[in-house]
N, C-alpha and C positions, 0 to 999 in steps of 0.2 A: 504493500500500500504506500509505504515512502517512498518507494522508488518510483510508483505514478505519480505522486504528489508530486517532487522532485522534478521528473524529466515536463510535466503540465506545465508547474511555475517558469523552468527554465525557455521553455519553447514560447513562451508571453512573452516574456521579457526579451528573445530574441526578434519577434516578428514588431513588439513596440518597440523596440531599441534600435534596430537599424531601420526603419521607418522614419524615424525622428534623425537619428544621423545624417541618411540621404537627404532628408530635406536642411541640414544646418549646410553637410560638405559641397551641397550641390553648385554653391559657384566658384567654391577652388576644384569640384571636379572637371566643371568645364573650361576655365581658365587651361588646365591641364590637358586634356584633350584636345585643346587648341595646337599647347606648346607642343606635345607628342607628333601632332600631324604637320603641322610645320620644319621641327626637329631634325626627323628622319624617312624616309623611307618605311612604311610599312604600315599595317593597323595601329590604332589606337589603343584595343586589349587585346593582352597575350592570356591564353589558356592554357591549362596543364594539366596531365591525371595526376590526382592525389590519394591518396589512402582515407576514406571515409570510415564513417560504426560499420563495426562489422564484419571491415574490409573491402568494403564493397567504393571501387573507385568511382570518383566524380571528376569534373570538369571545374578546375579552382578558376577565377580570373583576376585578374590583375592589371593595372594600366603595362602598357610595353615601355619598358626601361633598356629593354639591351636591340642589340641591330638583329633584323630578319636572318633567319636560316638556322640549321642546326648549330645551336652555339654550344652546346657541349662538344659536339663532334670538331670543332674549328678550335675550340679549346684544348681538347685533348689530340687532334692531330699537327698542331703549328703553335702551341706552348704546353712540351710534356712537364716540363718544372711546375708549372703552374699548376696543369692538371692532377699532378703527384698533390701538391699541397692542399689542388682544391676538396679532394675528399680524403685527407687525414685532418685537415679542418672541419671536418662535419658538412661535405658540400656548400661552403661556401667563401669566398674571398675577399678581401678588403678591396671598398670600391676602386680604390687609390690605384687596384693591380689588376681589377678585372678589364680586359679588352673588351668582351664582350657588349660592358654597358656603354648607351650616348652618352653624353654630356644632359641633355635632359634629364636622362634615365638617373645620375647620381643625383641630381636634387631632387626629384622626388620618392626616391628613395633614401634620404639623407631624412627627411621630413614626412617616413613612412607614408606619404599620399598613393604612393601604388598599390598599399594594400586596401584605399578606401572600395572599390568593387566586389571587393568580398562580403560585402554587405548584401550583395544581391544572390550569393550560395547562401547568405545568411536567410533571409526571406525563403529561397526554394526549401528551405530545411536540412540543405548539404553538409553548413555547417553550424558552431554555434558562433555568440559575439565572445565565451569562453569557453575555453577547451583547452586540450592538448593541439601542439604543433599540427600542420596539415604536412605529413609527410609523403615523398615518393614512395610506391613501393620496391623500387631497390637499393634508394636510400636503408630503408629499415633493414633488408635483408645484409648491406653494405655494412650494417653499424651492430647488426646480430653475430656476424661472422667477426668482427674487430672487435665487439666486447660483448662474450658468450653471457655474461653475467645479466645484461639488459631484457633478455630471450621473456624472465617473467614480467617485467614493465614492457616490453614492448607487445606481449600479449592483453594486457588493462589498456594496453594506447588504443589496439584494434579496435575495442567495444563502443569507443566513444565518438561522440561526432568532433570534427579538431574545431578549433578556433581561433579569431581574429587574435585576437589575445589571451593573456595566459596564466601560471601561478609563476614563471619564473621569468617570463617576462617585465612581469612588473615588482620582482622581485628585488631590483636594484644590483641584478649579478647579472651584467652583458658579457661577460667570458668565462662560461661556466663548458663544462666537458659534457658531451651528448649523454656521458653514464649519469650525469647529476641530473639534465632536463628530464633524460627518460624516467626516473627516480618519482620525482618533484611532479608531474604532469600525473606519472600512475597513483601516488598519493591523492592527489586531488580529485580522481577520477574518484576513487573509494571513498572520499569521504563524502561524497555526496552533499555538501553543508548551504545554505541558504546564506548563512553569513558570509563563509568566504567569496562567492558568487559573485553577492554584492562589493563585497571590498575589492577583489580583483578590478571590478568594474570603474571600480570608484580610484580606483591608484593607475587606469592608465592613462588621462588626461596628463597628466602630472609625469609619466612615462614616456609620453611623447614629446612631453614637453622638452623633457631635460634631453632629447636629441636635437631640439630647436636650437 
């Protein structure tokens, strides 16, 4: 019975909370939008499969930050240093080093605005506005193989739907090891709590901020 309570409340709050976001973000989304199609070459949002509840993949979106075409593949065939590092980093690089992204693409990703569209998996139900990470799945299977120890958090990561934001996102520890997010995310999954919920929600204004 908690756990319908629990996933009712939580799904309210997503379908009024990005509701209300889209309508606050909507004219730095489109200012962006703008900048995106002026920028560079290509659409506006980029998509991607993600690991959803369950396991069951979804289609994530996100504004487009990096230049068209296989950018993993251009990554890893014309910078192997880079590629070594990019996934003993946890898949991902400092923008300072990634070719990949525009010049557009690091500012608004400097000022998280690429992940504002995810508000619209948020509304389909794909994902929540809190959760665990949206991971690839062969990220996961990448980070199960590098630390065998994760195998039972990354099984509690499965069940859940991921989210915009998070418990160690807004945790105030931006370089933490994928063994502590996977950790800290399956925790949270389990406690199921109504307070934390709310605080998470409440600590990332303030989250984002301090990357302004």
């Amino acid at each position: 019975m908690k756990k319908i309570i629990f996933s009712t409340f939580k799904r309210i709050i997503d379908v009024i909370g990005s509701l209300i976001l889209l309508v606050i973000f909507s004219p730095i989304m489109l200012v962006t939008m703008i900048l995106i199609k002026t920028g560079s070459t290509g659409p506006i949002f980029f998509k991607q499969k993600r690991v959803g509840k369950n396991s069951h993949e979804f289609w994530m979106y996100k504004f487009r930050s990096m230049y068209i075409g296989d950018n993993d593949k251009r990554l890893r065939e014309n910078y192997p240093e880079l590629w070594k590092k990019y996934k003993e980093c946890g898949w991902k690089l400092p923008m300072c080093e990634d070719p990949r992204i525009t010049p557009i693409g690091k500012k608004i990703r400097s000022l998280t605005i690429d992940e504002f569209p995810q508000l619209i998996n948020v509304l389909k139900g794909d994902m929540s506005l809190v959760g665990p990470r949206a991971y690839r799945e062969e990220e996961l299977i990448e980070q199960e193989k590098k630390f065998p120890k994760t195998k039972k958090y990354i099984q509690i990561i499965r069940t859940a739907k991921p989210g915009i934001t998070g418990v160690w996102q807004t945790s105030g520890r931006n370089d933490i090891s994928f063994e502590q997010r996977a950790k800290m995310d399956a925790e949270y999954i389990k406690k199921e709590s109504f307070l934390e919920e709310i605080l998470i929600i409440l600590k990332t204004p303030m989250s984002m901020l301090s990357r302004w």
